[in-house]
C-alpha positions in Angstrom: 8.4 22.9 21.3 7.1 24.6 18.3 3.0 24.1 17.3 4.3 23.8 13.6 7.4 21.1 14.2 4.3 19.1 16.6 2.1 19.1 13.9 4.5 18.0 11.0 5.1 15.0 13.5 1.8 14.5 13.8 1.6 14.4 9.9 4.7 12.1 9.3 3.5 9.7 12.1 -0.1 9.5 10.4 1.6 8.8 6.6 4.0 6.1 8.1 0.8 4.7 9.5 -1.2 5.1 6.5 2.1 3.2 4.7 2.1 0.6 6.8 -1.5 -0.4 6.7 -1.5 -0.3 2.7 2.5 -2.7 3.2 -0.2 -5.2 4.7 -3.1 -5.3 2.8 -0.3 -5.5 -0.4 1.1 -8.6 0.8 -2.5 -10.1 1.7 -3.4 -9.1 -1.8 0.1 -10.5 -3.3 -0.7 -14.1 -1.6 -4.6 -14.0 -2.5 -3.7 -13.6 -6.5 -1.1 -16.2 -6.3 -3.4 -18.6 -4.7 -6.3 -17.4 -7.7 -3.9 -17.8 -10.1 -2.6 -21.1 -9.5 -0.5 -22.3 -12.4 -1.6 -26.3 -11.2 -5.4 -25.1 -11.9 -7.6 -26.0 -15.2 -7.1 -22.4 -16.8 -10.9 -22.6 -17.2 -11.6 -22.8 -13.4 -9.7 -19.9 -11.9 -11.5 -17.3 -10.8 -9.8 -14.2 -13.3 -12.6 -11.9 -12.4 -11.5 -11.8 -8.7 -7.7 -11.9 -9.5 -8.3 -8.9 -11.8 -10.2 -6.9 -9.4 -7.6 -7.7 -6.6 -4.7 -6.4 -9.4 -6.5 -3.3 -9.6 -7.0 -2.9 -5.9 -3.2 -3.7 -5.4 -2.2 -1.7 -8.4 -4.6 1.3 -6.7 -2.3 0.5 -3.2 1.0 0.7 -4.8 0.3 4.0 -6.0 -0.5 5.4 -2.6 1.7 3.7 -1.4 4.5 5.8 -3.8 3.0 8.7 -2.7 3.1 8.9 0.6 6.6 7.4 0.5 7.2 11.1 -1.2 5.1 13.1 1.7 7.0 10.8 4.3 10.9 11.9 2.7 9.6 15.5 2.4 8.3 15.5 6.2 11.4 13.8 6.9 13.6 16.5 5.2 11.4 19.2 6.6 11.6 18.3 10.3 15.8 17.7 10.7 
């Protein structure tokens, strides 16, 4: 097999890897700011500096997450 077809494998199997680790720490994110921003809580006692710091983190994720979405299509399109 050709070195160059291996190693774009190799590349699209780490970036689906890389995706899928990011999916889960998004959804653990997703269910820790629901459960800071519980809309049964005294506004005064929710924690808003943690849910703010885990939006940024799962904004931060979301955007890698769009990007290697892109590097996985053009590895895709590259290796058929």
């Amino acid at each position: 097999m050709n070195p160059e077809r291996l190693q774009l494998k190799g590349m699209l199997a780490e970036a689906k890897k890389s995706f899928r680790t990011l999916d889960t720490e998004a959804s653990g994110l997703v269910i820790l700011i629901r459960s800071l921003l519980n809309p049964y809580e005294d506004i005064t006692k929710l924690d808003v500096e943690k849910a703010l710091a885990s939006t940024k983190r799962l904004n931060d994720v979301q955007q890698e997450m769009r990007s290697l979405e892109t590097k996985i299509k053009n590895l895709e399109s590259e290796l058929e």
